[in-house]
N, C-alpha and C positions, 0 to 999 in steps of 0.2 A: 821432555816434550819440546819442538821445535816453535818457537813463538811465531806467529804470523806476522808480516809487516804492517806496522801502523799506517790506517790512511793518509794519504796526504791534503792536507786543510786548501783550499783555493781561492781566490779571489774575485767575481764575479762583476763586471756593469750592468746594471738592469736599468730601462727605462719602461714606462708605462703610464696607467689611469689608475686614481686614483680613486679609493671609496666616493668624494667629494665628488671627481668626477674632473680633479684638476692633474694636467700633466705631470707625473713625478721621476728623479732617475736619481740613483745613488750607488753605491757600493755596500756587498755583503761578501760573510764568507764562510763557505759551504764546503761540503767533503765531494760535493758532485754537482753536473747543474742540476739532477733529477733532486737534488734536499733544496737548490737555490729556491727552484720554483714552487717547492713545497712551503718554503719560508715567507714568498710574495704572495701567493692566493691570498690569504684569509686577508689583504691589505688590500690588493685590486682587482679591478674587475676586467683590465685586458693590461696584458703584458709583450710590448712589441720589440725590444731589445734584452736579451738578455747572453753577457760573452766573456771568456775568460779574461780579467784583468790583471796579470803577474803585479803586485808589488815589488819597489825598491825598498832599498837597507832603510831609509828613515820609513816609508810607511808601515814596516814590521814592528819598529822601533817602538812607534805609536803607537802600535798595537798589543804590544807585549802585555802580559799580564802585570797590573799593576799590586803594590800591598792592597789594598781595598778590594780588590777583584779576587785574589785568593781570600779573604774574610767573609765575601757576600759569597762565594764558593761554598767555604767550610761550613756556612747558617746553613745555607740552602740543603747541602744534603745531609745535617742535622736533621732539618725539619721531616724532610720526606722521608730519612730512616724513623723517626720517631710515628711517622702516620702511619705505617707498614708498608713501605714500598722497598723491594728488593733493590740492593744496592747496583747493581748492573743497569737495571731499569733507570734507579733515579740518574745513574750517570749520563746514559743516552739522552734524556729527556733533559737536563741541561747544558748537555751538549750545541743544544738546537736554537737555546735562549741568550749565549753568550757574542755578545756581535765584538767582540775584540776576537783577536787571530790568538793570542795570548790562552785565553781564559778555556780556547775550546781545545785547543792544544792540550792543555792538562789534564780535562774531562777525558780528552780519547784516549792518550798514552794511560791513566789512568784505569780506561774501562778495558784499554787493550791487551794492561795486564792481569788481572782481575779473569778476562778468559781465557789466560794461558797457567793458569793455576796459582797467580800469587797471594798473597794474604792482603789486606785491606791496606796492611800498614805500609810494605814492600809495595803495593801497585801507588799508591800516593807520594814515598817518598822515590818512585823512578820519576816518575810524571813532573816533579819540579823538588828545587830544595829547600824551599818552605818548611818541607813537610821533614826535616834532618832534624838532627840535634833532640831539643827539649821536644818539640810537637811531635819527633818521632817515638820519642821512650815513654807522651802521653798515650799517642794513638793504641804502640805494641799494649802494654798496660791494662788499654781499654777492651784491646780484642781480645786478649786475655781471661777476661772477666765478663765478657759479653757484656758490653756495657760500650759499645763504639757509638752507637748516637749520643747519648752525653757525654762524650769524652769530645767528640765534634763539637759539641753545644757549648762545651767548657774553652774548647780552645777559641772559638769564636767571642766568645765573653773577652779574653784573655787578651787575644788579639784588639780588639776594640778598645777595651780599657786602656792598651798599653799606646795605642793612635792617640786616643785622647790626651793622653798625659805628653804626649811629644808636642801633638798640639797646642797645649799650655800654655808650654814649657817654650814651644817657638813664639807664640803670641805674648810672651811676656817679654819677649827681646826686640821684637819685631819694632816697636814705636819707639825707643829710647834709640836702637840703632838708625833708624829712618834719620828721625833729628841729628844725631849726632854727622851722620854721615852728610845731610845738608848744610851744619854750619860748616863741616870741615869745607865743602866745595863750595859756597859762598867766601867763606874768609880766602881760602886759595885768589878765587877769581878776582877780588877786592886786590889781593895784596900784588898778584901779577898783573892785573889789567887796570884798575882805576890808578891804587898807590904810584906807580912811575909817573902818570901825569900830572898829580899833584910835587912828584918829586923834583920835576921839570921847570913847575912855577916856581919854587923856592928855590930855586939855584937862582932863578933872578932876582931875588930879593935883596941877596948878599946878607942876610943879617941871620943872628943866632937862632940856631930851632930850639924848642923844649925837647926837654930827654924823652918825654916818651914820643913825640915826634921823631927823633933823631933812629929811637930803638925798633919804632916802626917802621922806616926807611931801611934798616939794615935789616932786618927779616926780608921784607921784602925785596933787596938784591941777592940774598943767599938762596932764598926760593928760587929766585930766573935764573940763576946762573949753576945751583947746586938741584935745582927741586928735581928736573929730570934724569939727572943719575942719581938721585937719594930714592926715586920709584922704583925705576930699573935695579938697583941694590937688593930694593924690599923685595921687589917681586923674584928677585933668582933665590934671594934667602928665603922666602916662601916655600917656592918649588925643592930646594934642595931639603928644608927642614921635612916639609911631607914625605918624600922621595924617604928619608931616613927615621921618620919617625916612631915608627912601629922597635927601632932599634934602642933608640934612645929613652929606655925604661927609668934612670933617676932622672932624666928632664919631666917624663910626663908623670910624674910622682909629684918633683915640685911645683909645676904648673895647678895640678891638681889640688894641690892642698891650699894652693893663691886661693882655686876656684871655690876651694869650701869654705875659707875666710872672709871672703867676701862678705860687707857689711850686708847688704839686700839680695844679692841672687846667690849669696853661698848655703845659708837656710832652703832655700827652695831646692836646688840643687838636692842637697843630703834628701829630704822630704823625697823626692825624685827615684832616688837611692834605693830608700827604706818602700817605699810602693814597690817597684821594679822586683826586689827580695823579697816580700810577704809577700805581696802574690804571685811569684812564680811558685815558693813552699806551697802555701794554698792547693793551689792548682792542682798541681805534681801528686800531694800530699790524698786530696782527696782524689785523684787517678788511682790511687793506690801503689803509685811508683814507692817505692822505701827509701825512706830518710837520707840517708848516705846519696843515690844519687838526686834526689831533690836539691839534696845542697851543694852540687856540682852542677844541676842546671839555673840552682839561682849565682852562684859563683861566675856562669858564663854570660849572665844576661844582666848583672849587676852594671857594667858601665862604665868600670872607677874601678884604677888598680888598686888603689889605697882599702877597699871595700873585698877586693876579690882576696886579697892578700890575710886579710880576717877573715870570709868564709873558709878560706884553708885552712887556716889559726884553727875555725870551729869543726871542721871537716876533720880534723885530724885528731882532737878532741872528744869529739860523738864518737869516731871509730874507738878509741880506747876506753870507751863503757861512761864516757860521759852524758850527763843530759841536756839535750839544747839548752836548755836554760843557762846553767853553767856555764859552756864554752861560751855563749854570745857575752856573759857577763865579763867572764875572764879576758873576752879580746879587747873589753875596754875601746871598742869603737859603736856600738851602738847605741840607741838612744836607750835611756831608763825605760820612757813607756815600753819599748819595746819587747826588752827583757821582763821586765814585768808581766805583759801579757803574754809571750812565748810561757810561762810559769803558771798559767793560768791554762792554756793552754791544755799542757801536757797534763797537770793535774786532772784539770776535767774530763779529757783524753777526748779533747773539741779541737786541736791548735789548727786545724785545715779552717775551719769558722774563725776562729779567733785572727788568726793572721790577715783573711779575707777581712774582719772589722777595722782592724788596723791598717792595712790598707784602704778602707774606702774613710778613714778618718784624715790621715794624711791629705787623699785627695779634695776631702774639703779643705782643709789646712792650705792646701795650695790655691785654691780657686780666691779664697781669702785675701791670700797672699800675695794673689795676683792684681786683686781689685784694691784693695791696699798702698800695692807699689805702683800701679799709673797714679793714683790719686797723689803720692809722695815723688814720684819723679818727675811730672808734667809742669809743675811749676818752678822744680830745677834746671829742667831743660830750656823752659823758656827766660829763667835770666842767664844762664848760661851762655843761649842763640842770642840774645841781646846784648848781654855783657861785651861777648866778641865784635859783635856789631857796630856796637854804640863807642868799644871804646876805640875800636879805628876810627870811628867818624870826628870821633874827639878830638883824636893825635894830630889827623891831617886840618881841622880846623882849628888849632890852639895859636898855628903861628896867623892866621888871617887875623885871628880877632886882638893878639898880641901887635899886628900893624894897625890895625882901624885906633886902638888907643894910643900907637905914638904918633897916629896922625891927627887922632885927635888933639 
């Protein structure tokens, strides 16, 4: 069958009166102006401009669908397949509600394929590649089994859980870096903009500095004179290591296992891990995907080569008539609880529940662990920011006050 072409999404100016009754004009975007105008009534009660507005590359940009906009997607038509609305319908109908250029894009390509005879799981993962990988072998799974609104309803869980945890995980870095990154550009600015001028008074003094005066003078000419090509260094060795990185597999092995050492964020970290894995199994597990590829979508979404490289361990394991249990114990990378309840699991023949509890235990573990470590790092940081502070202010006043006494 000859697929029809997909509408093309447009961009429209409309100005008008507003319910209130005050003048209003914005931008929306429509498959025609006859949906523009359909989308303005129920909001005005006269409409005097309304014209096609081509956007440029950045205002697509901004419109693109974002992760959050495919998640409030995948609930929404959860919801409506669950009330009894035929999937076709629900697609139109959030078509009309999506004001990004992004979000409505996917709904049509979507609904476009869907009337050219594709399966539910094929018209979603044409429509964007969100929908590839593990969300694809949940969705097939589900249509499978007839059971696609809760397979929707699971990966929107899924989806959210795993935002949250990113969220965390970035707000657990976000303050310690802030500060750090202030003292670093404070001290910089101290040691190349004030430090010379006091280094200018002491040359007329003619008489001996103290050593830490002496060592804070020399930092601070190896900065003016080196700091701008010791930047330019970092940042071409930046670009060059990214450019390479993907290749450089025993580097990001040993970086990685720095990162699980780590006295405060290497725990949280692994914690990160061990979520990311149980509930992908979970998920997968109660989709009804089988084992073997469960534990190839948590392998890929695990994070952490040192981590993937043990679901293979286990992957390879289970194939040869082992029982999860077993292989995770024998990879000797995961946590005890963990193994433990994988054992619990199986035995009960619950481990899709069981994993899901082990997962939302971690995630408290980490909220924890999060409230924990600002409480323990905030007062490191501020004598740290002080330490550096206080002890230039020191250096550069040690020899004033070593004259004031031989002139006393």
């Amino acid at each position: 069958m000859m697929s029809s072409p997909t509408p093309e999404l447009h961009r429209y100016y409309w100005q008008g009166i507003h319910l209130n009754q005050q003048r209003k004009a914005g931008h929306l975007w429509a498959f025609s102006q006859e949906e523009a105008l359909r989308q303005l009534q129920p909001t005005l009660t006269a409409i005097h401009i309304i014209r096609p507005a081509p956007p440029n590359r950045l205002t697509r940009w901004l419109n693109r669908a974002r992760v959050k906009d495919i998640t409030d997607l995948v609930r929404q038509l959860a919801i409506m397949l669950n009330a009894g609305l035929p999937i076709v319908q629900a697609l139109l109908l959030m078509a009309t509600q999506f004001s990004r250029f992004g979000g409505k894009l996917i709904v049509l390509q979507a609904h476009d394929a869907l009337m050219n005879g594709a399966s539910v799981t094929d018209a979603l993962q044409q429509s964007s590649s969100a929908f590839r990988g593990l969300y694809g072998d949940m969705l097939h799974a589900g249509e499978m089994t007839g059971r696609i609104a809760e397979t929707l309803a699971q990966i929107a869980d899924y989806r959210e859980k795993h935002a949250q945890l990113r969220a965390k995980m970035i707000k657990a870095a976000t303050y310690p870096s802030i500060v750090l990154a202030s003292a670093l550009l404070l001290t910089t600015l101290m040691l190349t903009k004030v430090i010379p001028e006091f280094a200018q008074m002491f040359a007329h003094m003619h008489a001996e500095l103290p050593w830490l005066t002496r060592q804070v003078l020399l930092v601070s000419d190896m900065l003016r004179f080196w700091g701008k090509w010791t930047v330019a260094l970092m940042i071409g060795m930046s670009c060059l290591l990214r450019c390479f990185w993907r290749r450089l597999t025993r580097l990001q092995t040993m970086v990685e296992i720095l990162q699980l050492k780590l006295p405060l964020f290497g725990p949280l970290r692994t914690k990160a891990i061990m979520i990311r894995c149980c509930r992908t199994l979970a998920t997968c597990y109660d989709c009804g995907i089988p084992l073997l590829d469960s534990l190839k979508s948590a392998q890929n979404i695990a994070g952490s080569l040192r981590y993937r490289a043990a679901l293979d361990t286990v992957l390879a394991q289970v194939s040869a008539g082992s029982s999860l249990y077993v292989a995770m114990q024998n990879s000797h990378h995961f946590p005890e609880f963990v193994t433990q309840m994988v054992f619990i699991g199986e035995e009960s023949g619950t481990l899709g529940q069981v994993l899901t509890k082990v997962a939302q235990q971690y995630e408290q573990d980490i909220d924890q662990s999060i409230e924990q470590l600002g409480e323990m790092i905030e007062p490191l940081l501020i004598v740290l920011l002080g330490g550096l502070i206080g002890g230039l202010v020191i250096a550069m006043y040690l020899p004033v006050f070593n004259l004031m006494q031989v002139m006393g």
